[in-house]
N, C-alpha and C positions, 0 to 999 in steps of 0.2 A: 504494500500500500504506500503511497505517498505522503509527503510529511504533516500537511495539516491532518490529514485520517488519522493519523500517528497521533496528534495533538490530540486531538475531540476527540479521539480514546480514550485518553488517556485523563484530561478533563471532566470526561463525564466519572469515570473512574470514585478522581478523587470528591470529583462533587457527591455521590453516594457516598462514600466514606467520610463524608465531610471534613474532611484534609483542604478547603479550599484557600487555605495561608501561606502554603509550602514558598519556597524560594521560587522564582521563576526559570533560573536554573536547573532545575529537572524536568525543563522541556527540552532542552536543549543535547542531555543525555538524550532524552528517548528519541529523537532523531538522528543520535550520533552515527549511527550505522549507514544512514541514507549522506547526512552530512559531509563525511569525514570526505567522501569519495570525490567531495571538488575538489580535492587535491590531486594533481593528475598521475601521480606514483602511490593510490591508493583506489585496489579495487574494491567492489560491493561482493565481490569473492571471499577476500579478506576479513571486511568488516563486521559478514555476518558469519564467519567463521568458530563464533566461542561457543563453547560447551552451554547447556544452558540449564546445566545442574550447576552451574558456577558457583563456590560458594562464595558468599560478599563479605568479603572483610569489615571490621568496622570503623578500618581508616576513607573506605571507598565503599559510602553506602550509597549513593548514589548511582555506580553501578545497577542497581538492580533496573533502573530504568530503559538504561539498553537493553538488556535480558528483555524486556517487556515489550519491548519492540521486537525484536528477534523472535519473540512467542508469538503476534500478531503475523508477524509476516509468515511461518511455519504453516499454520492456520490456512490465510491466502494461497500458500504456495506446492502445500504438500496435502493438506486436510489433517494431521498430527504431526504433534510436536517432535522435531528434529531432534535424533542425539549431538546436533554442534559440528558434526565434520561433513564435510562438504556434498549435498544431497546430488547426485546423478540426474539430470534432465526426466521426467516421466512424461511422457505422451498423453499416460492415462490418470495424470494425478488427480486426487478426488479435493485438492484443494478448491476454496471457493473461488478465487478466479478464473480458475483452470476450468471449474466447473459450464461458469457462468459465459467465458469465452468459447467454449465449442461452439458454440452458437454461432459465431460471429467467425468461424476458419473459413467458410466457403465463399464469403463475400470478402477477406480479406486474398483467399487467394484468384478470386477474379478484380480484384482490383489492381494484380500485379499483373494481368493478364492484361486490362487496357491498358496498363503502362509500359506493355512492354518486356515487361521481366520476369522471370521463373523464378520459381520460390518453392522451398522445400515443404513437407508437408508438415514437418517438425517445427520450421522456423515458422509457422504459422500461427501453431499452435502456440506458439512461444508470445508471439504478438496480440494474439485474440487475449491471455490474460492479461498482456501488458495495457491494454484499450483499457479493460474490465479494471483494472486499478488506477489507469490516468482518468477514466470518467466517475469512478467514485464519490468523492469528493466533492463532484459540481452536484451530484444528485443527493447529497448531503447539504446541500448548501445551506441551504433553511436552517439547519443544525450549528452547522458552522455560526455564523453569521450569529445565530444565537446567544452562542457561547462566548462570541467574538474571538472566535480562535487566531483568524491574521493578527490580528493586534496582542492576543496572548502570547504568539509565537516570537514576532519582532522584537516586543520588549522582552522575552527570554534573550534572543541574541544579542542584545547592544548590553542586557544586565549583566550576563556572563562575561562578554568581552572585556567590560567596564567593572566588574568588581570582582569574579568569580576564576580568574584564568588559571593563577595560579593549582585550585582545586582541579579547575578541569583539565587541565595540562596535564598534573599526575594521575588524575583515576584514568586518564584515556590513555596515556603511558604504561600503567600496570595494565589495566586489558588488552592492550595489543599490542604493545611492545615498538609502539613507530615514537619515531623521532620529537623532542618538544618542538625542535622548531615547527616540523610541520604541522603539528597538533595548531600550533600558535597562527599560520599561515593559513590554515583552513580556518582558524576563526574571524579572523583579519580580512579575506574572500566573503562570508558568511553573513557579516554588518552592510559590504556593500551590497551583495544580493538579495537578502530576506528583508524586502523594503515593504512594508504597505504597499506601495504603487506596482511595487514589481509583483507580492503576491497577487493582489487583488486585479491585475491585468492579466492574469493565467484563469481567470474564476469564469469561463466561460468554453463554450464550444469550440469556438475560432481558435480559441490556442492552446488547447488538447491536438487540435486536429495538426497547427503548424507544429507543434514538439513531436507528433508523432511523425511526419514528411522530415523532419529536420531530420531526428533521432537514425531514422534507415534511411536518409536519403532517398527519398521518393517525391519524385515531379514530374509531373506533366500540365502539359499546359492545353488537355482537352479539356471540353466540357463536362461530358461523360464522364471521367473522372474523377474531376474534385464533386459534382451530384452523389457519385459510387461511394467515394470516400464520406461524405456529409453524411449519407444514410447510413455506414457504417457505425458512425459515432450515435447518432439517433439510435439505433439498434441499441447497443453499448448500454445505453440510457435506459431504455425502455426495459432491458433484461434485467435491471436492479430494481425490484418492485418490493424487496424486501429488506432494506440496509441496516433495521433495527434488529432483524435475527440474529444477521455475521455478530453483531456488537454482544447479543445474549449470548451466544454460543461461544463464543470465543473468551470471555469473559467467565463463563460457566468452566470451562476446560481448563482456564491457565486457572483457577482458582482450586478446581482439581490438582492441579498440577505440583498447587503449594510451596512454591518459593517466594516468592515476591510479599515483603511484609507489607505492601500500602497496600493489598487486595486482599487482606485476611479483616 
C-alpha cells in the first residue's frame, strides 16, 4: 500500500486505542520502509526485508512501527504474514491486491497491445496489484481527508527532521544496518517532497494514471489509449467496494499476530 494508506492505518489505529498524543514521529517510522527507498542505493527489496518476529529493544521502540507497516503490506501482498526473508513473486497470491487486481490483467494487457508492446503475463499480474494499491487511497479519500492524514503526514516529516533525527538516525541504523548519512539524506529529500501541494496534487485520477505511464514507461499518443488506460483506473476504482474490510481484517490478524504493543 502506499504511504498515506500507511498513515490512516495507522491513525485510525491509534485513534481506537486512544493513543491520539503520541509524537508525530511515529508516522514517519511506519513509512520508513516505502520512504527510505528515495535514496537511490536503497531498494524496497531491502527495506522490507526484516524479520517480523523482530524483537524491539527498548532503546528503539519505535521500531515497532515499521514492523507494522511490513504487516500491512504482507496482508496486501501475500494474504499472510511473511517470515521477513524475501517472498518469491506468486502469480496466485491470495493477497488483497493480488486478489483485487486479476481483474484488471486482461485490460492491462490489451493496453500494451494498443501501445504497441508485449508484456508478460507475470509482469501483468505484477501491475494489476500495483493499480489496486496506487488507487486505494483516492477511494479512501473521504477517510483520508477526515482524519487529515496529508497534513498528519507533512508535519510528521518537517517534526522528525526538525527535532527527532538524531532518534531516527539510530533506530533506522540498528534495523538495517545502512549508513547515517544516508538515513540523514533520505530525510533531507523527504521535507522537500512530502509537501501538502505535492501530496494533495497526487489525490486524484490524472496522476495515479501519469505515475503509473511514468513508472513502466508507457506512451502513446493514440486516442484509444489513454480512453483504455482511463477505464482501467475507473475499473481499479470500482473493484474497491469494500476498503473498511482490508482495514478489519488486517487489523484482526496482526492483533492475532501479537507483537506490536500500541495494538494490544
Amino acid at each position: 500500500m502506499f504511504m498515506l494508506t500507511h498513515t490512516y492505518f495507522l491513525q485510525k489505529i491509534l485513534n481506537r486505542a486512544g493513543a491520539g498524543d503520541m509524537e508525530p514521529d511515529i508516522y514517519v517510522y511506519n513509512i520508513a520502509p516505502d520512504l527510505l527507498t528515495i535514496h537511490p542505493c536503497i531498494s524496497a527489496a531491502k527495506t522490507h526485508l526484516l524479520q517480523r518476529s523482530l524483537t524491539i529493544p527498548s532503546q528503539y521502540p519505535k521500531s515497532a512501527y515499521v514492523i507494522y507497516h511490513l504487516l500491512i503490506d504482507d496482508l496486501s501482498h501475500h494474504g499472510y504474514i511473511s517470515s521477513g526473508f524475501q517472498e518469491e513473486f506468486n502469480i496466485n497470491s491470495k493477497g488483497y491486491s493480488y486478489l483485487k487486481g486479476n481483474h484488471l490483467i486482461k485490460s492491462i494487457l490489451n493496453l500494451y497491445e494498443i501501445a504497441g508492446r508485449k508484456i508478460a503475463d507475470t509482469e501483468a499480474v505484477y501491475q494489476s496489484h500495483l493499480i489496486i494499491e496506487m488507487i486505494y487511497d483516492l477511494v479512501i479519500l473521504h477517510h483520508i481527508n477526515s482524519f487529515k492524514t496529508i497534513d498528519v503526514l507533512v508535519e510528521a516529516v518537517n517534526f522528525t527532521a526538525d527535532n527527532k533525527m538524531d532518534e531516527f538516525v539510530d533506530t533506522i541504523n540498528w534495523l538495517y544496518d545502512l549508513g547515517k548519512d544516508e538515513i540523514k539524506e533520505v530525510m533531507k529529500n523527504a521535507v522537500l517532497f512530502i509537501t501538502r501541494e505535492s501530496m494533495s496534487g497526487m489525490m486524484n485520477i490524472e496522476g495515479r494514471i501519469n505515475l503509473f505511464k511514468d513508472k513502466f514507461g508507457l506512451q502513446c499518443n493514440e486516442r484509444l489509449f489513454y480512453n483504455c488506460l482511463k477505464d482501467l483506473f475507473q475499473q481499479a476504482i470500482d473493484l474497491i467496494d469494500d476498503e473498511e474490510l482490508f482495514f478489519q481484517e488486517t487489523t484482526q490478524i496482526i492483533k492475532n499476530y501479537n507483537t506490536l504493543p500500541f495494538l494490544k
